[in-house]
MDAnalysis code that builds the backbone (N, CA, C; Angstrom):
import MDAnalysis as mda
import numpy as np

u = mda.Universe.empty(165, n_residues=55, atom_resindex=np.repeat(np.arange(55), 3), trajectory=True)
u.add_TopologyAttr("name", ["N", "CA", "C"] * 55)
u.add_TopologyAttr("resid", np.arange(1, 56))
u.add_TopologyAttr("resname", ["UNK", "UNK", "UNK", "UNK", "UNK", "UNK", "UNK", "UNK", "UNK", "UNK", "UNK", "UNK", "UNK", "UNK", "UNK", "UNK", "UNK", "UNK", "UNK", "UNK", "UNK", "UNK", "UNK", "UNK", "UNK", "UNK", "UNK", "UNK", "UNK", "UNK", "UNK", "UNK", "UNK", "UNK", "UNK", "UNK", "UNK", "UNK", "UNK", "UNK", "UNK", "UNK", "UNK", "UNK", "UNK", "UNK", "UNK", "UNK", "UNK", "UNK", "UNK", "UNK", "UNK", "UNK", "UNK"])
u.atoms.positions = np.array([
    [153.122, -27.134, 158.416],
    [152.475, -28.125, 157.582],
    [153.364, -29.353, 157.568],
    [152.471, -30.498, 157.922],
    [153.686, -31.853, 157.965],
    [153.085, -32.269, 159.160],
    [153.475, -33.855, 158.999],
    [153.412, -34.764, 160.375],
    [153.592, -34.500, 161.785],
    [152.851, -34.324, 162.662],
    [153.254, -34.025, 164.050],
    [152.540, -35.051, 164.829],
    [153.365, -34.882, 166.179],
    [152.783, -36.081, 167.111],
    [152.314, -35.141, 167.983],
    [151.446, -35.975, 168.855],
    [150.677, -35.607, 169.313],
    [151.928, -34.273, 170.843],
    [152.659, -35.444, 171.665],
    [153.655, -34.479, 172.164],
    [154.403, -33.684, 171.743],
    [154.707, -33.479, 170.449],
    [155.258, -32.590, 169.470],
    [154.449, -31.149, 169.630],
    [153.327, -31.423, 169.285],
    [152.416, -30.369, 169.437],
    [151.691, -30.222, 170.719],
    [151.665, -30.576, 172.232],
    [151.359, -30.365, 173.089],
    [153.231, -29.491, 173.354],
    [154.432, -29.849, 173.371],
    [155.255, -29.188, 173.716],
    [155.641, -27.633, 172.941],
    [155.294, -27.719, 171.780],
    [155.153, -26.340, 170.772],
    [154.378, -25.539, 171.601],
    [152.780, -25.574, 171.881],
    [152.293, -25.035, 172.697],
    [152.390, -24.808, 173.737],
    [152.891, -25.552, 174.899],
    [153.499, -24.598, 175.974],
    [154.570, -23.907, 175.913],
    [155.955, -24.020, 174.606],
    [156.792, -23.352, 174.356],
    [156.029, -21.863, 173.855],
    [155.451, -21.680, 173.485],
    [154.428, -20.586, 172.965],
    [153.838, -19.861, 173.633],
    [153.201, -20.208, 175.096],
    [152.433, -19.647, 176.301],
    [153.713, -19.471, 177.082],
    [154.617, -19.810, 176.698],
    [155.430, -19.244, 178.091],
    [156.369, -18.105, 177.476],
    [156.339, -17.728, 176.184],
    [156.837, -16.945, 175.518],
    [155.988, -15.978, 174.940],
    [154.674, -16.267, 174.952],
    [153.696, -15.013, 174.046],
    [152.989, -14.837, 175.338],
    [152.668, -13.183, 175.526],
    [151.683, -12.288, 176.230],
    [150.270, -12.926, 176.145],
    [149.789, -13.546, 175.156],
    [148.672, -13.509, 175.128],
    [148.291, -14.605, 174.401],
    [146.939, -14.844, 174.168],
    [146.331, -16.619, 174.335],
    [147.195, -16.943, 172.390],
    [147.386, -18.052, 172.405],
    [148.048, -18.712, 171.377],
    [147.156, -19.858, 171.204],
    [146.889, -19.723, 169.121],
    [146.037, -21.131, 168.882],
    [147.003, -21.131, 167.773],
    [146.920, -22.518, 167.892],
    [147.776, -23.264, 166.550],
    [146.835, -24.405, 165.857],
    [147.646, -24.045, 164.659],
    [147.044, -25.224, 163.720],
    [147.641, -25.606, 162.758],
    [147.591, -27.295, 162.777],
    [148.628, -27.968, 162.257],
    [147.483, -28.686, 160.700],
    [148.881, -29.050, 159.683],
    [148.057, -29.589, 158.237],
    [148.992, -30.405, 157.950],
    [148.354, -31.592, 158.097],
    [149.041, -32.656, 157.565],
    [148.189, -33.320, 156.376],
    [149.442, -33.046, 155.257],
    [148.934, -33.736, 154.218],
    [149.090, -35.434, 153.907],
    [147.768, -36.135, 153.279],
    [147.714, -37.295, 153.431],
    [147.155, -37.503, 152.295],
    [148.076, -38.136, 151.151],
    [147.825, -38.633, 149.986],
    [146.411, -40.067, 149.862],
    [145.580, -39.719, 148.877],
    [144.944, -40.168, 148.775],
    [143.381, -40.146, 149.825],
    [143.480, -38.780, 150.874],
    [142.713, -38.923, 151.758],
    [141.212, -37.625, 150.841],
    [140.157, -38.474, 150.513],
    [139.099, -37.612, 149.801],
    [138.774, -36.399, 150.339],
    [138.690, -36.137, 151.526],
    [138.198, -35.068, 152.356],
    [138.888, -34.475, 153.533],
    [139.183, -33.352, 153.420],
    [139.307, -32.760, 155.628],
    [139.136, -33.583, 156.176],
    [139.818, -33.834, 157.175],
    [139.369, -34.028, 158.359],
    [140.101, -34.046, 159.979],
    [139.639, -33.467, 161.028],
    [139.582, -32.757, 161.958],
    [140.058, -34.229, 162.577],
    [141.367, -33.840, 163.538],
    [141.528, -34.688, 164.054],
    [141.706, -34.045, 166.401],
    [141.060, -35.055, 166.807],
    [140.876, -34.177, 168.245],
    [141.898, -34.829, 169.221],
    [142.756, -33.842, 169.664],
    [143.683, -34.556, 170.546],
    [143.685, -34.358, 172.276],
    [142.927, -33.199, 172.052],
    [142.223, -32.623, 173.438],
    [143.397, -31.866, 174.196],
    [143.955, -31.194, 172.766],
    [144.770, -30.225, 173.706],
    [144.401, -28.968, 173.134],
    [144.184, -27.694, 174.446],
    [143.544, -26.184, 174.663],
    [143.899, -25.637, 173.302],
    [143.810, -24.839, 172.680],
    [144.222, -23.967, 171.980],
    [145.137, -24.575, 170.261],
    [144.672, -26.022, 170.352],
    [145.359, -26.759, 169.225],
    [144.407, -27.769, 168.381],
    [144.484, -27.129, 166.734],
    [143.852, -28.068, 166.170],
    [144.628, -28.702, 165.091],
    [144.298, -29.682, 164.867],
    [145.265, -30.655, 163.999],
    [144.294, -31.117, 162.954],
    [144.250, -31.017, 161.353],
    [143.588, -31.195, 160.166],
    [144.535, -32.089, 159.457],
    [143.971, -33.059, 158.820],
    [144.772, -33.646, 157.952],
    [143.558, -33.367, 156.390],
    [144.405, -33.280, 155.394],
    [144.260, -32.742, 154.469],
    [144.651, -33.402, 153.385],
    [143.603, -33.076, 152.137],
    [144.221, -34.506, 151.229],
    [145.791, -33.304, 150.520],
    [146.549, -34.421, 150.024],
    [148.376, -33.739, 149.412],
    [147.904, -33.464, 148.318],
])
């Protein structure tokens, strides 16, 4: 939970596939003060979703 960049989290995930047997999904929550609703942010990388979330 917390700020990530976008290569931050494309390099987590291949650190993850080259270390786990089997398929790996991650998901990241970044909290964002004052934000009313979810929302889904798309970075178009396999197996990774990124939400920002109101704090």
């Amino acid at each position: 939970m917390g700020e990530v960049s976008i290569p931050q989290a494309a390099e987590l995930g291949s650190v993850l596939a080259s270390i786990t047997p089997g398929k790996c999904n991650i998901l990241f929550l970044d909290p964002v003060a004052g934000l009313p609703s979810v929302k889904e942010l798309d970075w178009g990388i396999d197996g990774t979703c990124t939400v920002q979330v109101p704090s």
